[in-house]
C-alpha positions as CSV (number, residue, x, y, z in Angstrom):
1,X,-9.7,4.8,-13.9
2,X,-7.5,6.6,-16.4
3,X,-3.4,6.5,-16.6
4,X,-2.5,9.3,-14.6
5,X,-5.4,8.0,-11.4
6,X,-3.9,4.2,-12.1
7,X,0.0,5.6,-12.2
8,X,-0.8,7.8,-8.5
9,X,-2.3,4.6,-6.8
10,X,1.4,3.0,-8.3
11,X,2.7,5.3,-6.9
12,X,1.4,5.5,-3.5
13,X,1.3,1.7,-3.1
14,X,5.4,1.3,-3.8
15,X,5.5,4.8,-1.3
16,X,3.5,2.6,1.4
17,X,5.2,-0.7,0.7
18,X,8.9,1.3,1.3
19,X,7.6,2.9,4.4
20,X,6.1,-0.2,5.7
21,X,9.6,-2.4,5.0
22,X,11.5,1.0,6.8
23,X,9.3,0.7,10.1
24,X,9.5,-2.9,9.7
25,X,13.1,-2.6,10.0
26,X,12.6,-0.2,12.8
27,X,10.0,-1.7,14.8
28,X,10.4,-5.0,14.2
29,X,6.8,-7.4,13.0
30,X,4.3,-6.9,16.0
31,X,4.7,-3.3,16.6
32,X,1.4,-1.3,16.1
33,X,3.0,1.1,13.7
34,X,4.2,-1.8,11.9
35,X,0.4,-3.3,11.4
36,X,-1.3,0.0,10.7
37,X,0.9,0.4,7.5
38,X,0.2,-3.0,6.9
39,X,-3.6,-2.5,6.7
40,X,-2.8,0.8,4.6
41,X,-0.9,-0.8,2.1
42,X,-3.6,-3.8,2.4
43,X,-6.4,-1.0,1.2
44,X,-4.1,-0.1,-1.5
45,X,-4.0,-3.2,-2.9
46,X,-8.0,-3.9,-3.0
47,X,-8.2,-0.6,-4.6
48,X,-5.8,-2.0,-7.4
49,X,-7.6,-5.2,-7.3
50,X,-11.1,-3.7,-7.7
51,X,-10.2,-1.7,-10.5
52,X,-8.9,-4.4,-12.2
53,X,-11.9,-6.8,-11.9
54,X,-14.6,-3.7,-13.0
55,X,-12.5,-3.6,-16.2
């Protein structure tokens, strides 16, 4: 992955991670909303995480 791939999946985990802690605030911890963001910001992560361990 090159700088400008590794600085947009920065970019849209801190984008996920706001809008998760902004329906968290609205929805409170169980709401479905809530978890869906969850799982996207989850898949983020791995994504980080994997390009990190192929390096």
């Amino acid at each position: 992955m090159n700088v400008d791939e590794t600085l947009t999946l920065n970019q849209q985990m801190e984008s996920a991670r706001q809008r998760l802690h902004d329906l968290y605030e609205q929805y409170g911890f169980g709401h479905a909303c809530v978890l869906e963001q969850s799982m996207i910001l989850d898949e983020l992560i791995n994504q980080h995480n994997r390009m990190y361990q192929n390096k």
